[in-house]
Z-matrix of the N, CA and C atoms (Angstrom, degrees):
N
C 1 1.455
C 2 1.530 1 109.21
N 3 1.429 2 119.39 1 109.36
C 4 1.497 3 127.97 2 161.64
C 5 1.300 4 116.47 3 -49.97
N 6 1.754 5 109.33 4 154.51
C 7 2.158 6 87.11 5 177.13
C 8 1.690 7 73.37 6 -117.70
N 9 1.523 8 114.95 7 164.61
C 10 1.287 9 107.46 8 -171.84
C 11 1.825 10 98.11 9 -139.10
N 12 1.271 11 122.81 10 143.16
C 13 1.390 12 125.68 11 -161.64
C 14 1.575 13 100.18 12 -141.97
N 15 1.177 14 101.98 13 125.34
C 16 1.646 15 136.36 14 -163.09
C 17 1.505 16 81.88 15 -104.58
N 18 1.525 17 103.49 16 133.04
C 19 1.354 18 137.41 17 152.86
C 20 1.703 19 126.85 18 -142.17
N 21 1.561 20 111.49 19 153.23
C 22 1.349 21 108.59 20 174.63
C 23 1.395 22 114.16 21 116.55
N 24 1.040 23 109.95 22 -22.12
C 25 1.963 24 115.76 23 144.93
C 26 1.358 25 120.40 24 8.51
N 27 1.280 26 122.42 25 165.15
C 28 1.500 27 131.98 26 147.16
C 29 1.315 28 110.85 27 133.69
N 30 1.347 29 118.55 28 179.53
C 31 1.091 30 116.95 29 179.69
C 32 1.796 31 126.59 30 -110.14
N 33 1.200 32 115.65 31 111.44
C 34 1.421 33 143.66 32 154.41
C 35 1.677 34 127.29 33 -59.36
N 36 1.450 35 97.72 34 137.62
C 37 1.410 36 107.48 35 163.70
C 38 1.471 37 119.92 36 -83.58
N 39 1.757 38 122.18 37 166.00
C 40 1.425 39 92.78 38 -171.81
C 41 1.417 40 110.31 39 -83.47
N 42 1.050 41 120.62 40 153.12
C 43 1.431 42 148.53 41 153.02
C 44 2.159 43 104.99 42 96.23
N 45 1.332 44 70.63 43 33.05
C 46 1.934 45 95.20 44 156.11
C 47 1.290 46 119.93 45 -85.30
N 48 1.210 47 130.42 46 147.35
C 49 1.633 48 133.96 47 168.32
C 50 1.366 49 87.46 48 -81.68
N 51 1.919 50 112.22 49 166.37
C 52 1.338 51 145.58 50 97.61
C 53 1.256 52 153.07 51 -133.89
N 54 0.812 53 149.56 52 144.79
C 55 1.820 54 155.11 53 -156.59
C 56 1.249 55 112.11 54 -84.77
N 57 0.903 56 147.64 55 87.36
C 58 1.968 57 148.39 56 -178.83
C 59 1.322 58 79.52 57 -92.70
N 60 1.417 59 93.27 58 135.20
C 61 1.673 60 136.51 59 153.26
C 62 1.537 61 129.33 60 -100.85
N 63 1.829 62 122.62 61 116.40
C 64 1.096 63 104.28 62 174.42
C 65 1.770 64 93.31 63 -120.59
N 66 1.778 65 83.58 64 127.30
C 67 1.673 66 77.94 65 169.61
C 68 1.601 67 120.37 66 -103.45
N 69 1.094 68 151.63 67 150.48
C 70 1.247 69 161.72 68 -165.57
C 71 1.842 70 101.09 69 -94.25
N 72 1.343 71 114.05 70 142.21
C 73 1.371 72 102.81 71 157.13
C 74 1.843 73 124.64 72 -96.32
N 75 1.660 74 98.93 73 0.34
C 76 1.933 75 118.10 74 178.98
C 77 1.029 76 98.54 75 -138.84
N 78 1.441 77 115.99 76 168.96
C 79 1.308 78 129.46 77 -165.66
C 80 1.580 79 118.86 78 -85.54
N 81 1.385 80 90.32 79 148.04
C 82 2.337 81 71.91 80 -156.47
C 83 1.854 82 87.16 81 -137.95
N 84 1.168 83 97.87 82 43.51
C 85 1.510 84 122.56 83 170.12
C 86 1.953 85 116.67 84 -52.07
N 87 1.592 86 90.98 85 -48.28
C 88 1.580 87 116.66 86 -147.26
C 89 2.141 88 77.54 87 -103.81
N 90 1.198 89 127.63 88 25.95
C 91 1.490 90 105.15 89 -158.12
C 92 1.570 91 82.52 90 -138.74
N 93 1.802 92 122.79 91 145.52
C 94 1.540 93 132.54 92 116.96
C 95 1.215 94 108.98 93 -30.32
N 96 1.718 95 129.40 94 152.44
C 97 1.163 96 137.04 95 -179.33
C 98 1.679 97 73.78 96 -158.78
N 99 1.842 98 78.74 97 150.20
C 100 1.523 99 99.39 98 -175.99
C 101 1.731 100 98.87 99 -136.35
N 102 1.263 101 115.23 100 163.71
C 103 1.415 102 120.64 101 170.66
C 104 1.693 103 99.96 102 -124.81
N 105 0.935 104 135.85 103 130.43
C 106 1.126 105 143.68 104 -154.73
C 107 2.236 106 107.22 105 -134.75
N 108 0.928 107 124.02 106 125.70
C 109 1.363 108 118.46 107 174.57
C 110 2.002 109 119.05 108 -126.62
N 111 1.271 110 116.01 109 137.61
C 112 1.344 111 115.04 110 164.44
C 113 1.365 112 124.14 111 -112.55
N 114 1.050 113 115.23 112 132.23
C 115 1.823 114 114.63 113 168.44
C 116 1.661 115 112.65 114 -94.77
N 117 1.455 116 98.71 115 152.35
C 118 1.692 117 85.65 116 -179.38
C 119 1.770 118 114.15 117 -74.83
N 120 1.395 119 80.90 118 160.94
C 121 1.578 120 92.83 119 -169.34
C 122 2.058 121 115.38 120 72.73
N 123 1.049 122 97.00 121 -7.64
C 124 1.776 123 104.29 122 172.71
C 125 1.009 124 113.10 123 -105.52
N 126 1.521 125 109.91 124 164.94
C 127 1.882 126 128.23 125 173.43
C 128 1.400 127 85.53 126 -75.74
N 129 1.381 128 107.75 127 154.46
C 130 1.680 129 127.41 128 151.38
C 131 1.533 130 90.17 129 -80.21
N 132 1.985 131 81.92 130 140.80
C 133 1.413 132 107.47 131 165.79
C 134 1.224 133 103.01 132 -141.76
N 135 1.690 134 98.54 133 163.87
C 136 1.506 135 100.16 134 174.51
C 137 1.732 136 132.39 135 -54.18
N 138 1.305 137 123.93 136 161.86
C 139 1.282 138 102.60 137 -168.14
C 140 1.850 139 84.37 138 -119.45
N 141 1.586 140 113.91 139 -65.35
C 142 1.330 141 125.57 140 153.34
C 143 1.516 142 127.52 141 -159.22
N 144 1.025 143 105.42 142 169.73
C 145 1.986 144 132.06 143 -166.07
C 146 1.488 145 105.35 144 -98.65
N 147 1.568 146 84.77 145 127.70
C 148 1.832 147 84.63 146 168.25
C 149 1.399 148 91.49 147 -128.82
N 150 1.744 149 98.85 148 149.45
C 151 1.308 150 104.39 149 -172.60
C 152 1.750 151 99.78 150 -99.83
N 153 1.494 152 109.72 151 173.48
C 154 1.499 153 108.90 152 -176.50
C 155 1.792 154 106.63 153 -36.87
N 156 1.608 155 101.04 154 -42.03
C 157 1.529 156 102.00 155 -131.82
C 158 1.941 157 93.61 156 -91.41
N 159 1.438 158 92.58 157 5.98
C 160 2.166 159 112.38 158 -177.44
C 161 1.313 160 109.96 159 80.66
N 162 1.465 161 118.10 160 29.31
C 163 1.683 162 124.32 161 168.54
C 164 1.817 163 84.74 162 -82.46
N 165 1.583 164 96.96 163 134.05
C 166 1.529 165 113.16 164 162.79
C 167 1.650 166 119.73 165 -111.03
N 168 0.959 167 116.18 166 146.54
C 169 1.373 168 117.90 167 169.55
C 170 1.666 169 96.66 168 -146.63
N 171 1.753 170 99.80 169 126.37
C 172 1.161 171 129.82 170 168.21
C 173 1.713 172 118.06 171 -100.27
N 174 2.076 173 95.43 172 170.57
C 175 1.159 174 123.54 173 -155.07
C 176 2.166 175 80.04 174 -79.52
N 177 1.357 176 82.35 175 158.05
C 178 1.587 177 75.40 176 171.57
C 179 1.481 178 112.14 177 -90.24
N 180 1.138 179 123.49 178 -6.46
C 181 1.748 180 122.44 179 169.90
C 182 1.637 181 114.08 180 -67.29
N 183 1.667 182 104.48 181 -19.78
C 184 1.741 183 103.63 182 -173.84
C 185 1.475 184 94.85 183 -133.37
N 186 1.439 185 119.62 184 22.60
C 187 1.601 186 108.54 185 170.88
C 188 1.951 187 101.26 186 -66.05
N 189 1.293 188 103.06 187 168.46
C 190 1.391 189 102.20 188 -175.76
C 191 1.511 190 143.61 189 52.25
N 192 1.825 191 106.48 190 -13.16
C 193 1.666 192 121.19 191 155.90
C 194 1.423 193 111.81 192 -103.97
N 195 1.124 194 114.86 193 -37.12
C 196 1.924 195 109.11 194 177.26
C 197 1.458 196 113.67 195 -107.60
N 198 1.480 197 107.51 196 141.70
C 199 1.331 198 120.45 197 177.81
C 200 1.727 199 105.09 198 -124.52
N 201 1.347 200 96.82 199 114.81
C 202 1.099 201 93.87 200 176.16
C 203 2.046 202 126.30 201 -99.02
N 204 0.894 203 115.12 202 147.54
C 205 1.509 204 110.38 203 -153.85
C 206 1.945 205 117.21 204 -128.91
N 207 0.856 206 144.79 205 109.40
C 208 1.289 207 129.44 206 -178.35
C 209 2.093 208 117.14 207 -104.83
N 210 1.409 209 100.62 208 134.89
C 211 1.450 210 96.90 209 174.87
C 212 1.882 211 106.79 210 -116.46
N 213 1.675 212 101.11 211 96.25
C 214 1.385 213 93.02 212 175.77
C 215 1.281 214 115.17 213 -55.26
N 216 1.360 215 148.47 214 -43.35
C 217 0.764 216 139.22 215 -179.81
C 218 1.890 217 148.20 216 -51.48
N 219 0.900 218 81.55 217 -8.52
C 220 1.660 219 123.34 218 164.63
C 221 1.627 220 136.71 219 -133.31
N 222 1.628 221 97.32 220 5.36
C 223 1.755 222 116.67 221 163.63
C 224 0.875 223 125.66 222 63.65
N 225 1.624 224 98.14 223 13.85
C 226 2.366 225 117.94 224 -178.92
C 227 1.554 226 101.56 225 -99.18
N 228 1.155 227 97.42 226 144.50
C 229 1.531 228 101.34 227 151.57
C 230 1.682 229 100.03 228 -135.24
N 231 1.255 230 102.62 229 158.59
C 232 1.449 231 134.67 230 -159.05
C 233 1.515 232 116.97 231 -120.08
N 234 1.636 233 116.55 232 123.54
C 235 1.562 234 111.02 233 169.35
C 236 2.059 235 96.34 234 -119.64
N 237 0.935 236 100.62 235 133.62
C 238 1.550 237 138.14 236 -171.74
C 239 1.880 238 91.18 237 -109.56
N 240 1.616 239 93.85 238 104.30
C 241 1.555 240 90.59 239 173.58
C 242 1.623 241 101.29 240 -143.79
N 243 1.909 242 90.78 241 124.71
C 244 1.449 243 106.33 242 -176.29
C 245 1.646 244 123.94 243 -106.39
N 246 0.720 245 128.35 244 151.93
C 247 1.556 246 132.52 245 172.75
C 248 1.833 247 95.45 246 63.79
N 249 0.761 248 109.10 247 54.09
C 250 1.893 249 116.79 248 172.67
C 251 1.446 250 115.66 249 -53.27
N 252 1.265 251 114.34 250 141.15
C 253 1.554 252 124.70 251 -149.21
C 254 1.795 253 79.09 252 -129.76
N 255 1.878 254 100.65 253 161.27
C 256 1.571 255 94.53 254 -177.11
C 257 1.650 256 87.12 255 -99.83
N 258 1.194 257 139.58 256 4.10
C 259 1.691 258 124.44 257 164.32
C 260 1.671 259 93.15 258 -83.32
N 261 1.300 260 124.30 259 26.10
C 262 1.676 261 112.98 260 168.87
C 263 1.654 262 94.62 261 -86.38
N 264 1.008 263 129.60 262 -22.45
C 265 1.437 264 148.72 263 -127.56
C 266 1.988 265 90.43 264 -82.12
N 267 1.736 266 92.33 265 92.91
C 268 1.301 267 97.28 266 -178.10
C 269 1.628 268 121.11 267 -158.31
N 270 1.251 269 111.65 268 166.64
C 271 1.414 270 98.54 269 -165.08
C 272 2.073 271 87.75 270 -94.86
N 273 1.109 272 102.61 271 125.59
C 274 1.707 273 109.11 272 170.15
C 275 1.390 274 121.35 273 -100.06
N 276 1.794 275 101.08 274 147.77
C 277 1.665 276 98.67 275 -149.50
C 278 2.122 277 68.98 276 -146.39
N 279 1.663 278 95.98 277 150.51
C 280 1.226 279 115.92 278 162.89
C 281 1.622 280 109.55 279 -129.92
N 282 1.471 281 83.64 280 142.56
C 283 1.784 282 98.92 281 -174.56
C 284 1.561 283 119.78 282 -128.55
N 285 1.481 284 96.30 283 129.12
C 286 1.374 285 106.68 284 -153.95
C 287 1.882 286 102.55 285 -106.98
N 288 1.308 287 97.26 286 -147.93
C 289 1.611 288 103.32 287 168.80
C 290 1.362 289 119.34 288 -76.56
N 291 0.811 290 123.50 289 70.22
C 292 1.621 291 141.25 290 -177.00
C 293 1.407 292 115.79 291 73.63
N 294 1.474 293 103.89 292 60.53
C 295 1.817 294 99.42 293 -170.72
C 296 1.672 295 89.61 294 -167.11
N 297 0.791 296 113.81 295 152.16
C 298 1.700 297 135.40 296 177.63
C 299 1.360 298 108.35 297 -148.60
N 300 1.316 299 109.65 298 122.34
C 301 1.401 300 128.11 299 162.87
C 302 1.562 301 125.72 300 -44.93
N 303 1.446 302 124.54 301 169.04
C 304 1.320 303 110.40 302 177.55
C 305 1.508 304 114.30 303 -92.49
N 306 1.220 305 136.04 304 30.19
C 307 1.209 306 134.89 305 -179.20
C 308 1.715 307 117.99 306 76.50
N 309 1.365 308 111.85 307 148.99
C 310 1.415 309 113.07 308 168.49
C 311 1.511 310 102.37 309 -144.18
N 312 1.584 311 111.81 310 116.87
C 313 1.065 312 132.98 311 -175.97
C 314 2.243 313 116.89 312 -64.08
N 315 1.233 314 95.53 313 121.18
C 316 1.855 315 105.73 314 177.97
C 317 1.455 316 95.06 315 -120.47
N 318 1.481 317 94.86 316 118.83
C 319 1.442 318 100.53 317 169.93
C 320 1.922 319 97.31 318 -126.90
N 321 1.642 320 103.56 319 138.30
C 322 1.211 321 112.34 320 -176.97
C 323 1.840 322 129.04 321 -122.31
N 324 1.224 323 105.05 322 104.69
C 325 1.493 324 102.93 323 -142.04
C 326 1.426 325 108.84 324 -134.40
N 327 1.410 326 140.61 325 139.97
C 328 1.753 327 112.23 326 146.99
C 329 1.423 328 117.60 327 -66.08
């Protein structure tokens, strides 16, 4: 079991980028990776899926603003989020081979 640690947080205006980082502490080569987000008062839902081979398929609320990206070789995967909306406004969590990170909070606001 990898432990996996989300970075890259903060707070944005709308239609700001940011880059979340999840780094792995094992190799998560052989693994689905998910990016996962919660808003308060909501269920977490998926945000998007990367497959081993870095095919993504996204949520349809962030198809076409986030790209999500993985570098096995350094055990990160990456969400790339453009034109940010303030219903983005969530705490983001990546999920690995049986391990989820502790979240990194995007809040989107004037």
């Amino acid at each position: 079991q990898v432990q996996l640690v989300e970075s890259g947080g903060g707070l944005v205006e709308p239609g700001g980028s940011l880059r979340l980082s999840c780094a792995a502490s094992g190799s998560i080569s052989n693994y689905l990776m998910r990016w996962y987000r919660q808003a308060p008062g909501k269920q977490r839902e998926m945000v998007a899926v990367l497959s081993k081979s870095g095919a993504a398929h996204y949520a349809e609320a962030v198809e076409g603003r986030f790209t999500a990206t993985r570098d096995n070789s350094v055990n990160t995967i990456y969400l790339q989020m453009n034109s940010l909306k303030p219903e983005d406004t969530a705490v983001y969590y990546c999920n690995g081979p049986g391990s989820w990170g502790q979240g990194t909070a995007v809040t989107v606001s004037s």
